[in-house]
C-alpha positions in Angstrom: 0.0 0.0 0.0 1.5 3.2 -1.5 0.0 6.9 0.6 0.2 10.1 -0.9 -1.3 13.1 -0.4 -4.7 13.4 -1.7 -5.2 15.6 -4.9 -8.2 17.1 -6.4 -7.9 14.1 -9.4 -9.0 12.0 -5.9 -12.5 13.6 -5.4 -14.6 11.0 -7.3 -13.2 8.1 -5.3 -13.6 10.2 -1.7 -17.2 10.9 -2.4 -17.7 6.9 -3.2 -15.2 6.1 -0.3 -17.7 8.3 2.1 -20.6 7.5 0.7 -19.9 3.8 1.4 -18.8 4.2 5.1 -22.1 6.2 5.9 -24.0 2.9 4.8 -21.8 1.3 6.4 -22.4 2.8 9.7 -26.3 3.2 9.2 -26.1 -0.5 8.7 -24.4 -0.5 12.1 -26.6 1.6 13.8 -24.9 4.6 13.4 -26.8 6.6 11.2 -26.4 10.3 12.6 -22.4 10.5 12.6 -21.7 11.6 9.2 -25.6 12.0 8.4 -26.5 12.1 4.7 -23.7 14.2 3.4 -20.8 14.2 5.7 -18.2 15.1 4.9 -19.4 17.9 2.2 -17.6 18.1 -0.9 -16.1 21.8 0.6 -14.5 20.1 3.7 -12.7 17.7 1.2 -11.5 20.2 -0.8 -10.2 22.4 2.3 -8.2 18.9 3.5 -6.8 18.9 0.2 -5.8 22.6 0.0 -4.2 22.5 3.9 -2.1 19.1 2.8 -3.8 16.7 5.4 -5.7 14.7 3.4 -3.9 11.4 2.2 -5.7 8.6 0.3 -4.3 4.7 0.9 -3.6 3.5 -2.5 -2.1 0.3 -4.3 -1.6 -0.2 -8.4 -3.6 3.0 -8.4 -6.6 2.0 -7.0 -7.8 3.9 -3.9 -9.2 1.5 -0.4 -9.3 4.3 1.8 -9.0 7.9 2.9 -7.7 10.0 6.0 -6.9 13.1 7.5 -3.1 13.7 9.8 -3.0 17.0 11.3 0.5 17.4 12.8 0.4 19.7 15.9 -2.4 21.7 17.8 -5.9 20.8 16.6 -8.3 23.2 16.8 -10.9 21.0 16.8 -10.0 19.5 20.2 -9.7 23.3 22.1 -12.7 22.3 24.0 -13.6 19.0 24.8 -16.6 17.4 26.9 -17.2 14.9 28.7 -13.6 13.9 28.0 -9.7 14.9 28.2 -6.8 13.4 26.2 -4.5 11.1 28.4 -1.7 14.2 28.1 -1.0 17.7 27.0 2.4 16.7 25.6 3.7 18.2 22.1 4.0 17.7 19.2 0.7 15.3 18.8 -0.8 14.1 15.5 -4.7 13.4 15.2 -7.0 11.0 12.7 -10.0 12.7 11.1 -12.5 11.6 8.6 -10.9 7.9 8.2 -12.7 5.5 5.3 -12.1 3.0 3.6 -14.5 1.3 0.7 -15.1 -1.9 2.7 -12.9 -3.7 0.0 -9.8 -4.1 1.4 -8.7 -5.0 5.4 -6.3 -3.4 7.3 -7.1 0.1 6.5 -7.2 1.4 10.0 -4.1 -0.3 10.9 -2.4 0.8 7.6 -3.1 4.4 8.3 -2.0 4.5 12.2 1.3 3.0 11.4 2.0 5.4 8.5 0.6 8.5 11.2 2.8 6.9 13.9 6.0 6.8 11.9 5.2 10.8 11.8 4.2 11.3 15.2 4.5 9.1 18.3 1.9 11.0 20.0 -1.5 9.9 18.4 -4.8 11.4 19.0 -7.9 9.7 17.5 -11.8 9.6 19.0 -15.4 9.1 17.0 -18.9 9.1 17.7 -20.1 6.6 21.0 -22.1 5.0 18.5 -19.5 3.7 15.9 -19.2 0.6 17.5 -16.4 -0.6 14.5 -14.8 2.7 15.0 -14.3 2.0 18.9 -13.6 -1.7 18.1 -10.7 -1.0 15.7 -9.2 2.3 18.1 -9.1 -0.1 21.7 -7.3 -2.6 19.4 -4.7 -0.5 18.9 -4.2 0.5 22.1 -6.1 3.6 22.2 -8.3 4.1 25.5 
């Protein structure tokens, strides 16, 4: 598995890479996550323009999708309900990670590329993605 940055050439297999995990997790019971149109074609493009989206690739065929940010997330500035296990810098985080149910080992595929990066890995998702949780506490993640 070859991962480079995502370009705009990519958007047609995104849109088809998210529109398959939504069914996915509606099939799991999970239909409010990403909703109907998560993420929107705008968001894509902005992960594309900001250099964190990367697509997980082989003969030229995209499996799956992600976004690294490298450093402070502003995402995380206020959390509920929650903290992260430390404060310590520099930390990488996992956003809007697909695949298009075709190939295993996406998740896994992506961390290790992220980790080689970063030691310090943030990830978290929705208390009703119960593949999502599965896959992150078998990595380790609490």
């Amino acid at each position: 598995m070859f991962i480079p940055p995502t370009t705009y050439a990519d958007m047609e297999a995104l849109l088809a890479i998210f529109a398959h995990a939504r069914q996915q997790m509606a099939a799991d019971g999970n239909p409010k996550q990403w909703g109907d149109g998560y993420p929107e074609r705008e968001q894509l493009l902005n992960d594309i323009q900001y250099g964190v989206s990367y697509v997980i690739e082989n003969e030229g065929y995209i499996y799956g999708t992600f976004v690294f940010i490298l450093g402070d997330d502003p995402t995380y500035h206020l959390i509920e309900d929650g903290a992260w296990l430390d404060d310590i810098l520099p930390y990488g985080t996992i956003h809007r990670i697909a695949s298009d149910g075709s190939c295993r080992g996406i998740f896994r595929t992506a961390l290790e590329w992220c980790t080689a990066r970063c030691a310090n890995i943030r990830i978290d998702t929705h208390q009703a993605n119960y593949r999502m949780i599965h896959l992150i506490e078998k990595e380790g993640f609490t």
